[in-house]
C-alpha positions as CSV (number, residue, x, y, z in Angstrom):
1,X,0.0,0.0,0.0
2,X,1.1,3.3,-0.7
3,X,2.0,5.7,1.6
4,X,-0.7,8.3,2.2
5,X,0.9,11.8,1.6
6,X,-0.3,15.0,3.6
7,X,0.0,18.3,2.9
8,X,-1.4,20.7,5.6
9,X,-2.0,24.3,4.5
10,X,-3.8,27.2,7.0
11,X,-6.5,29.0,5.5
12,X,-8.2,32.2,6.5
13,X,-10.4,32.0,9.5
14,X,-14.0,32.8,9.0
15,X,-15.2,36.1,10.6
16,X,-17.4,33.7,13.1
17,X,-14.2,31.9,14.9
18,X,-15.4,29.5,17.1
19,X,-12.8,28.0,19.8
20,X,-12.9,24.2,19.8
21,X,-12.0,23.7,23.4
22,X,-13.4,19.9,24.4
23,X,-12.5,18.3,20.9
24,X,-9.2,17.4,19.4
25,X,-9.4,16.1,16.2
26,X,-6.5,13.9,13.8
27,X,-6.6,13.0,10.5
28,X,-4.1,10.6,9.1
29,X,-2.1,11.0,11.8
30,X,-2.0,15.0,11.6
31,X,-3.6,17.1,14.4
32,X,-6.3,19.4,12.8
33,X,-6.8,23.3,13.8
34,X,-9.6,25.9,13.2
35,X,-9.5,26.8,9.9
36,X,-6.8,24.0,8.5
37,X,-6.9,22.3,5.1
38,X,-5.1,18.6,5.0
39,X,-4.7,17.4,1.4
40,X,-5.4,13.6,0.4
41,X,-3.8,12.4,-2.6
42,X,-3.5,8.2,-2.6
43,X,-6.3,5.6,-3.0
44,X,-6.9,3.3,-0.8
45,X,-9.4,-0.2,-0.4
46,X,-12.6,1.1,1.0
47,X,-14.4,-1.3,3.5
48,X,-17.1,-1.8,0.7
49,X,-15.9,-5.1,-1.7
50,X,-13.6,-3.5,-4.5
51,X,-14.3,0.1,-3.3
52,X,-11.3,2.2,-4.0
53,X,-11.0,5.5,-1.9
54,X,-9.6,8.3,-0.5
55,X,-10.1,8.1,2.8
56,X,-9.8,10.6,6.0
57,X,-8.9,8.5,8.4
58,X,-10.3,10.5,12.0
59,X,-9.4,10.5,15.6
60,X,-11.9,12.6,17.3
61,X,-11.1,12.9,21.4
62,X,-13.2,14.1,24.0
63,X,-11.0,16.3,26.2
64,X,-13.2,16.2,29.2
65,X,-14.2,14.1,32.0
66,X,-17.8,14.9,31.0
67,X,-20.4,13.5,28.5
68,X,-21.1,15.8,24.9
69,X,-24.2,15.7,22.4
70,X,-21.8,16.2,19.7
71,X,-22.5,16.6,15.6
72,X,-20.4,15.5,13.4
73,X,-21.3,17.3,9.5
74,X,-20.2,17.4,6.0
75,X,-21.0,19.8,3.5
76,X,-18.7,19.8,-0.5
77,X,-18.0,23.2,-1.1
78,X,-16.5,21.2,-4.3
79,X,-17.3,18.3,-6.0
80,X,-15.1,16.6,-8.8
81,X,-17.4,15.7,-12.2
82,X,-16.1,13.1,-14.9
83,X,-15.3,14.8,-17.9
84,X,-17.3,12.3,-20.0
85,X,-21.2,12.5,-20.9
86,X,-21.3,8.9,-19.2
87,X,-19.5,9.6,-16.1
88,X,-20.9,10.1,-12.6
89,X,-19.8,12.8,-10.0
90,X,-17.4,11.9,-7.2
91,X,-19.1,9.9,-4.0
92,X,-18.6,9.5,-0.3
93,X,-19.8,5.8,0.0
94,X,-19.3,6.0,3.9
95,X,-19.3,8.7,6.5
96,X,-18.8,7.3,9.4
97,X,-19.1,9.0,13.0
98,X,-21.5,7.1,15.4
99,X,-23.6,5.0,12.7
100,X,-22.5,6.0,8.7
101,X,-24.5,8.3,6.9
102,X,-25.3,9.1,3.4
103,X,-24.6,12.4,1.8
104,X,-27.9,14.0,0.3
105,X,-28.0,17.0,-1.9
106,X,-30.7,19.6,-0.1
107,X,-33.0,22.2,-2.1
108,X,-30.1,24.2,-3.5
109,X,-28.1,21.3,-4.9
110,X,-25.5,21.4,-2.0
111,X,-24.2,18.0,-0.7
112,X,-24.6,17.5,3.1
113,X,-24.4,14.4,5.6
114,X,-23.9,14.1,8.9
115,X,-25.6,12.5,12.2
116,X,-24.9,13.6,16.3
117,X,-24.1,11.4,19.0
118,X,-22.9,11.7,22.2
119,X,-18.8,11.2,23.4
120,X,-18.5,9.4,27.3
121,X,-16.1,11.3,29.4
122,X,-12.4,11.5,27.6
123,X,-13.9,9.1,24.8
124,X,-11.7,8.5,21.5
125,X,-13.6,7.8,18.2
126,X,-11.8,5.9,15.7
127,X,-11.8,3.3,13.1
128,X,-14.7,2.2,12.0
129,X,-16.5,4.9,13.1
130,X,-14.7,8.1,12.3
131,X,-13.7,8.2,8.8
132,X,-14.5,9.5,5.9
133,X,-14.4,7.4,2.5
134,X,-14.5,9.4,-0.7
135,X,-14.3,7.3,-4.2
136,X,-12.8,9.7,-7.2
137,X,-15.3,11.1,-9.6
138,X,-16.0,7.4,-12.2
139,X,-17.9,5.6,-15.1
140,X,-19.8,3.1,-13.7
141,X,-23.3,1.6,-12.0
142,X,-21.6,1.5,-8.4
143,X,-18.8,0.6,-6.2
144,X,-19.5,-3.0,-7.9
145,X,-18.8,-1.8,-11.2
146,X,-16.3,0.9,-11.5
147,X,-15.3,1.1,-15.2
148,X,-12.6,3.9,-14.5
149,X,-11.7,6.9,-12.2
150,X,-11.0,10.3,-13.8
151,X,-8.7,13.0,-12.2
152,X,-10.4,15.4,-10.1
153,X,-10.7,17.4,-6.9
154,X,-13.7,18.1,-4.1
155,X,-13.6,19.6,-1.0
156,X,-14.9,18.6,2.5
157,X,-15.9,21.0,5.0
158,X,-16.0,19.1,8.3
159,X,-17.8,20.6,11.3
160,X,-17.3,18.8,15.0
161,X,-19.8,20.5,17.1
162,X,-21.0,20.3,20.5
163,X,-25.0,21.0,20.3
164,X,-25.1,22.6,23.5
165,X,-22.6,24.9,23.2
166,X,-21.9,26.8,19.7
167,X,-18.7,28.4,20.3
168,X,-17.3,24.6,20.9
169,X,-16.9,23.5,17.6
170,X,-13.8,22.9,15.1
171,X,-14.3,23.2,11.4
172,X,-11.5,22.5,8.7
173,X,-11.5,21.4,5.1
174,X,-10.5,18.3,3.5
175,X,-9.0,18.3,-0.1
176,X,-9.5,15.1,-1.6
177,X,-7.3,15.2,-4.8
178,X,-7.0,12.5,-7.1
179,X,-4.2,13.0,-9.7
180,X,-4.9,9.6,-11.7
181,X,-1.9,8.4,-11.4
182,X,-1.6,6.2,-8.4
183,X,-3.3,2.7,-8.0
184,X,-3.8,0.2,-5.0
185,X,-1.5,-2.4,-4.4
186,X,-2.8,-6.2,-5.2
187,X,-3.3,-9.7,-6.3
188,X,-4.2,-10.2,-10.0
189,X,-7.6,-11.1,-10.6
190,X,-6.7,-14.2,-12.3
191,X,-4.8,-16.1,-9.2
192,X,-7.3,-14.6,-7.2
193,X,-9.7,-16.4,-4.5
194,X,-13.2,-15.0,-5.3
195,X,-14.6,-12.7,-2.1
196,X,-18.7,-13.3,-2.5
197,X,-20.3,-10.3,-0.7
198,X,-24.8,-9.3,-0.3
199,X,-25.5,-6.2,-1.9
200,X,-25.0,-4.7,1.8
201,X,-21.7,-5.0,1.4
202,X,-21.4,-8.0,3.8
203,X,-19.3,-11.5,3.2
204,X,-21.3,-14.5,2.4
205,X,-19.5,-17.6,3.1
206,X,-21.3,-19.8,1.1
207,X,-23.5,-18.2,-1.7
208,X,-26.3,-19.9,-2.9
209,X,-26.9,-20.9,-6.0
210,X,-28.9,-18.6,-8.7
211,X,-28.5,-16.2,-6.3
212,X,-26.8,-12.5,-7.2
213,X,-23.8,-11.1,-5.5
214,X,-20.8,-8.5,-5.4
215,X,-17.7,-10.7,-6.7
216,X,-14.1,-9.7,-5.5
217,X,-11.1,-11.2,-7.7
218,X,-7.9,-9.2,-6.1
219,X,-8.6,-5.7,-7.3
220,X,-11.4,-6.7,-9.7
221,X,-15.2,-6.4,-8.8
222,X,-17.9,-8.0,-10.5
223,X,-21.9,-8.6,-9.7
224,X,-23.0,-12.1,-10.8
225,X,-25.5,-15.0,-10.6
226,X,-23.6,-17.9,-8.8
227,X,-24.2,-20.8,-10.9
């Protein structure tokens, strides 16, 4: 796997500055300030079957010894299109803070997600649920059938809110910013074990037979009938 670079770049503060002082918040291993901008540049496997992403991997920390009804939100103030009359915009096939949420586009075409939750005393959030997944702008029907990936950029605005205080909050951009020319590490299809997975993106250990499912050879996805 490739090494994930960073590039972390201040940007002006907005003339609302809001002091995050119960949240400390890492991505990829960087500590994140009001107002910051990391950069993500390398794909990686997504935790969908053949999903390839860029993905903001989160550490979100509660800093005090006492519970916090916290939001976590998303909102593109960018969003990479393929430059082809078949293509498809860029997605986020997993936002992940308590549960994973969708991103929908509200009445004036914007693209939000989010959800709230609340962080026990000096909790840490990470893994599986704090991270953001975003899959390049692509041809295709789905993370099941991604013809090809096209060169692009979006940007994240991340919010991390408490929602009983509003000066408690951090807010910082992520640049995802996929060049084309990198690739993920891994087996050829053709020596490959096939990975049979529902269209809910879990592993089935033994399909059944005329039944449909997401088909993972190495770094080639398929959706077929078992026969």
């Amino acid at each position: 796997m490739k090494k994930i670079l960073l590039s972390v770049a201040l940007v002006a503060m907005s003339v609302f500055s809001m002091s995050a002082l119960s949240f400390k918040v890492e991505v990829n291993g960087v500590e994140i300030k009001e107002g910051d901008e990391i950069e993500l540049t390398e794909l990686e496997a997504g935790t969908l079957p053949g999903d390839q992403c860029i993905i903001a991997h989160m550490k979100l920390t509660n800093l005090t010894s006492n519970p916090i009804n916290a939001s976590a939100l998303g909102e593109f103030l960018e969003l990479a299109q393929a430059p082809t009359p078949t293509g498809n915009m860029a997605e986020m096939p997993q936002f992940c803070f308590d549960s994973c949420y969708p991103f929908m586009q509200d009445d004036n075409g914007v693209w939000k997600g989010g959800g709230s939750c609340v962080f026990g005393p000096n909790e840490v959030r990470e893994g599986n649920k704090a991270h953001v997944e975003y899959r390049p702008a692509y041809e295709g029907m789905g993370f099941w059938d991604v013809q090809e990936l096209y060169p692009g950029v979006s940007i994240l605005k991340f919010t991390l809110k408490n929602n009983d205080d509003e000066s408690d909050a951090i807010s910082f951009n992520i640049k995802f910013n996929y060049t084309g020319n990198n690739a993920i590490d891994g087996i050829e299809a053709d020596n490959a074990v096939a990975e049979y997975y529902n269209f809910q993106g879990m592993k089935v250990a033994n399909p059944e037979k005329g039944g449909m499912y997401i088909v993972r050879r190495g770094a080639k996805v398929s959706k077929e009938i078992v026969r």
